[in-house]
C-alpha positions in Angstrom: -46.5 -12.6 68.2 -49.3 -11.0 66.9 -52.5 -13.3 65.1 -51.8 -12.9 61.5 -48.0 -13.7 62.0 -49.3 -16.8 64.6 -52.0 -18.1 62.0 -49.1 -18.0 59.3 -46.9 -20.2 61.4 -49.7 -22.4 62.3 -50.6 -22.9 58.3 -46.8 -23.2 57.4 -46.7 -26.3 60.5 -49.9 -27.6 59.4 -48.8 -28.1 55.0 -45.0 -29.9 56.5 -47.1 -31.8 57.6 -49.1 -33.2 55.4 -46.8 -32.4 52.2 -43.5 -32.9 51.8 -40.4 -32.6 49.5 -37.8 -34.8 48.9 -35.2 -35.8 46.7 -33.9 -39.7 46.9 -31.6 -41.9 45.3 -33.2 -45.4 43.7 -30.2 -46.5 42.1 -31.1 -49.2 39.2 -34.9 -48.6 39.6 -37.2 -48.9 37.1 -39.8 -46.1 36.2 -42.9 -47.7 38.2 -40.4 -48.7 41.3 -39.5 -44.8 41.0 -43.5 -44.0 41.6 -43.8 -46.3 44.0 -40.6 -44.7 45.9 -42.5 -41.4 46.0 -45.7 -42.9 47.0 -43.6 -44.5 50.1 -42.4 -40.8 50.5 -46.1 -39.7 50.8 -47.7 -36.1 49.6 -45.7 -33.8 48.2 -43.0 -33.3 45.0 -40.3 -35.7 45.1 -37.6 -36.1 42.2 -36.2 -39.7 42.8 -33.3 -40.5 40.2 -30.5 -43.5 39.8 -26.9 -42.2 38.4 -26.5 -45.7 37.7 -29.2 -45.7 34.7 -28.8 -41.8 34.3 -32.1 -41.7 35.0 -34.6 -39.2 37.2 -38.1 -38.3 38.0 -40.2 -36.2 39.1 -43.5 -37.3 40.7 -46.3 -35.0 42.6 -47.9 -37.3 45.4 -51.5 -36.4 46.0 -54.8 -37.9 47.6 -56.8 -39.8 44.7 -59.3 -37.3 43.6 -57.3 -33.6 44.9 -57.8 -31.2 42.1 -54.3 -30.0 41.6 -54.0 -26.3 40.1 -51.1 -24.9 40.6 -48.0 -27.2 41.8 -45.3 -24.2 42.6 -42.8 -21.9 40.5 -40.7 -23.8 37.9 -43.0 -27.3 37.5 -45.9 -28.4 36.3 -48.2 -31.1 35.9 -47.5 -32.5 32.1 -46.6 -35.5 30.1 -43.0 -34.6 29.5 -41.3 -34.7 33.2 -38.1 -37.1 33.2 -34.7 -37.8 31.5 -34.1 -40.8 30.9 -30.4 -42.6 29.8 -28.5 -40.9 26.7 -30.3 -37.1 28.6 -33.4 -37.6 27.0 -36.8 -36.7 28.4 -39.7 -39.2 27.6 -43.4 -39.3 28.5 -44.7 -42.0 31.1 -47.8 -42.5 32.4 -48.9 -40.3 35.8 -51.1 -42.4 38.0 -49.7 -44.9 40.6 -51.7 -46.3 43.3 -51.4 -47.3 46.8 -52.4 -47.3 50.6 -52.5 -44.0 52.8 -54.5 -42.3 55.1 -56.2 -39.9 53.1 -59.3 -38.8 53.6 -62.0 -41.7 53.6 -59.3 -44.4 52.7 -58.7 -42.4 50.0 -54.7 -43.9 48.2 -52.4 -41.6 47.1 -51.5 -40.9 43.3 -48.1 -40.3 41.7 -48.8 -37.8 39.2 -45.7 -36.4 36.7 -44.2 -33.8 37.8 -42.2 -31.5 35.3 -38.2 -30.8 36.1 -36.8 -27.4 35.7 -34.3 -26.4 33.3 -31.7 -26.0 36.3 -32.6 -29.7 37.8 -31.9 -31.2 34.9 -28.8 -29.3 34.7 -28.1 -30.5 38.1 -28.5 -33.9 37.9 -26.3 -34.2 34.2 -23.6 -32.6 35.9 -23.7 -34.5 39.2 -24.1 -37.8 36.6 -20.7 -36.8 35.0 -18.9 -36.4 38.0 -20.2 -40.2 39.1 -19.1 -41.3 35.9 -15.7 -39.5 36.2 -14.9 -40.9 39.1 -15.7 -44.7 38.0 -19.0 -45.1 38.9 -18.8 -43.9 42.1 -21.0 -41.1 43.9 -18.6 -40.6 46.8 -15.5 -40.9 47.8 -12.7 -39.8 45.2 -9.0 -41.5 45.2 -6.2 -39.3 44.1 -2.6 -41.3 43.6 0.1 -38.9 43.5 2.6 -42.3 42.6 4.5 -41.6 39.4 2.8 -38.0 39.0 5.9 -35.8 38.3 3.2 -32.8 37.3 3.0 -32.5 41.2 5.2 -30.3 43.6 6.5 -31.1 47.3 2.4 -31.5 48.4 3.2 -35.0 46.7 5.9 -36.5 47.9 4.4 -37.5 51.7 1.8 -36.7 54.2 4.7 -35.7 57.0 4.9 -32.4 54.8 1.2 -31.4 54.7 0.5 -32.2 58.3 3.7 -30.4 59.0 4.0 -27.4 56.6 1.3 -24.9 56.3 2.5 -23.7 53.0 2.8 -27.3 51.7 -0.9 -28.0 53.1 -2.0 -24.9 51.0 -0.9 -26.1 48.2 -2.4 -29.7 48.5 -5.6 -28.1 48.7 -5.3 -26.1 45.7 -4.1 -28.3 43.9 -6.9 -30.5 44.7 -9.2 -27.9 44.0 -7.9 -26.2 40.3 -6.1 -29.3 38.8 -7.9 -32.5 39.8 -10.2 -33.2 37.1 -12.6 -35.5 39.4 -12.6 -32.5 42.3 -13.6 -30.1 39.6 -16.1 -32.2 38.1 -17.9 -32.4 41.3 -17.6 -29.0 41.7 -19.1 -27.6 39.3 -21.6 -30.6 40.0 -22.2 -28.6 43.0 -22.8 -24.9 41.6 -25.1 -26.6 39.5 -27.4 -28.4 42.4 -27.3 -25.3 44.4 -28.8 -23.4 41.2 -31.2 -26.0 40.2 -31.7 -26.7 44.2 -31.8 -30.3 43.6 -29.5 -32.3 46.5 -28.2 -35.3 44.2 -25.0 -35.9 45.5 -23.8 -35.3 49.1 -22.7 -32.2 50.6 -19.6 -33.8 51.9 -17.1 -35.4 50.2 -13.8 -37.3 51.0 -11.0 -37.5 48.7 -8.4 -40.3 50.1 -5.0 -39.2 48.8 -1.8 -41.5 48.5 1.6 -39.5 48.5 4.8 -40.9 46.2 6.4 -42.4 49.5 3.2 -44.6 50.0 1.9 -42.7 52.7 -2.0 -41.5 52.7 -4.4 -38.5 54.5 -8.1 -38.1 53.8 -9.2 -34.5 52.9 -12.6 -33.6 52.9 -14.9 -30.9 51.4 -17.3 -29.2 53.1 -20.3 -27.4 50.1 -21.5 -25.6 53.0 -18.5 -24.2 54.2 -16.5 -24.2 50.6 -13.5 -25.7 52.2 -11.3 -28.3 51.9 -9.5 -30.0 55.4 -7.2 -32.6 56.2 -9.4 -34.9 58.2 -7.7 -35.6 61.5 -6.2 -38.9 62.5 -6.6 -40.2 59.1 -2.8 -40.0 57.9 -1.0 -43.6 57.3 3.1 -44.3 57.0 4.2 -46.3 54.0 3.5 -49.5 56.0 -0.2 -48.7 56.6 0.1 -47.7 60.5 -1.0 -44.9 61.7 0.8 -41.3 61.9 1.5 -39.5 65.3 0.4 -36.3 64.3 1.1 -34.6 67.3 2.4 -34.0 70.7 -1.0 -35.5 72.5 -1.9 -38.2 75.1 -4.2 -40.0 72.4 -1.1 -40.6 70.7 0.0 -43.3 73.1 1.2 -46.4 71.6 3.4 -49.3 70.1 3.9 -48.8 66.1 5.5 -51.1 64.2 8.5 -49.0 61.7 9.3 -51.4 58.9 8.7 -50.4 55.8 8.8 -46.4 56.6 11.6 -43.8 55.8 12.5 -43.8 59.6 14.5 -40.8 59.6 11.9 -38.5 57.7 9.4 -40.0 60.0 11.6 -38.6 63.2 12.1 -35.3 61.9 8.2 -34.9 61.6 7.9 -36.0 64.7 10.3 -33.5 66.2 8.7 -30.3 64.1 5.3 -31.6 65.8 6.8 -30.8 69.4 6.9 -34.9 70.2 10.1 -36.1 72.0 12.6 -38.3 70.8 14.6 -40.5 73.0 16.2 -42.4 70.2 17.9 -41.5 67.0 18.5 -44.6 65.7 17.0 -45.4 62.1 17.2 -49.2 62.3 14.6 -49.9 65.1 11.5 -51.7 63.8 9.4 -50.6 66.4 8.7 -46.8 67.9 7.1 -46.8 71.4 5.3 -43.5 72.6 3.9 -42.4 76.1 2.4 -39.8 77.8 3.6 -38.5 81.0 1.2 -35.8 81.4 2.7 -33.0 80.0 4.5 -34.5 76.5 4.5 -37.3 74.5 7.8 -39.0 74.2 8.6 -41.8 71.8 11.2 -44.1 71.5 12.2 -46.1 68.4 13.1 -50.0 69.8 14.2 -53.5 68.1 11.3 -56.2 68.0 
């Protein structure tokens, strides 16, 4: 590595540390415990927000007495930085004190920092998905229980772990129908325009089928896919689903309150063995004997 390209590295090592970015939740805070949030944080532009008070910030954390020019493309020190509830965006004072180790004891300083166009877009979107999904920043429920607008990827979770075709069309339905999914999509498009991470970059949609039985599905922004998480399928009765022919599938399952005989058949297309046909047992039994997993459906 040549000197220019080594003094670039050390300059780019030396400013991370000694300025940083960051963008943190401070659900229900108040302006001034938004300051002193970034102020904790230490130098360096921070947008701290709360989708609970549809409110968010943007401070610019400097040594008391730094003459601040220029602050970086698309922001600006000025007196009109932050949205407020009902999308409004007020002035508020800029100075906040406190303790740091600047130089000669110097404290730091929460000046306003001006959002961009595209992080203010980001954070109204990300606010109507919470909202949409009552109040609630993560996980989504979908209840497919008395939905007749849904097709065979609603009737039970032995279908999608079972049938690629059905799976598929789970996830797309997910993806183009579900109003909650879309609204955090597009809450999504509009962080990774505005580049402003207010929601997570994962997110678990727990999904109840018409029989009663549930799977979790995930989404993952960076990958722009959707997955059934594994070993997160329930029966009707709330225990949980063999979903293969595997030694961690090993156990004693209690059966009441399933549809025995669609359970069995899943079981079956999954390449598990069936020692029993009988759909009155209350119990289902399953070993490993090193090479399959064989399951037998018992009396209490």
């Amino acid at each position: 590595m040549d000197l220019g390209k080594s003094l670039c590295v050390l300059i780019l090592l030396a400013s991370s540390t000694t300025a940083l970015a960051a963008d943190v939740p401070c659900e229900g805070c108040s302006y001034s415990q938004m300051s002193s949030k970034a102020i904790q944080l230490g130098k360096g532009q921070h947008r701290i927000f709360s989708l609970s008070t549809n409110s968010v910030h943007g401070f610019n954390v400097v040594c008391e007495g730094d003459v601040i020019e220029s602050i970086g493309p698309g922001t600006r020190i000025g007196n009109r930085s932050s949205q407020d509830s009902g999308g409004k965006l007020v002035p508020h004072a800029s100075v906040q004190s406190g303790p740091s180790s600047c130089p000669f004891g110097a404290p730091l300083r929460a000046d306003v920092m001006e959002l961009s166009a595209g992080a203010i877009a980001a954070f109204n979107a990300a606010h109507d998905f919470y909202v949409l999904n009552g109040n609630n920043a993560s996980d989504i429920q979908v209840d497919y229980r008395g939905n007749t607008g849904v097709g065979l990827e609603g009737d039970s979770v032995y279908g999608v772990l079972s049938d690629y075709q059905i799976r598929t069309s789970l996830l797309d339905n997910l993806e183009q129908s579900n109003q909650t999914v879309t609204a955090y999509l597009m809450a999504v498009a509009a962080m990774v325009a505005g580049n402003f991470n207010v929601l997570s970059s994962t997110l678990f949609i727990d999904i109840t089928f018409k029989d009663g039985s549930k799977v979790t599905v995930v989404f993952k922004v960076n990958e722009r896919k959707f997955e059934v998480v594994k070993n997160s399928a329930r029966n009707p009765n709330g225990s949980a689903v063999v979903e293969g022919n595997a030694a961690g599938y090993q156990g004693n399952y209690p059966m009441n309150g399933n549809d025995l005989a669609a359970y069995l058949t899943f079981l079956r297309s999954m390449g598990v063995t069936i020692t029993s046909g009988s759909t009155s047992g209350s119990r289902m039994i399953c070993s490993w004997d090193g090479t399959k997993l064989t399951c037998t459906v018992v009396p209490n």
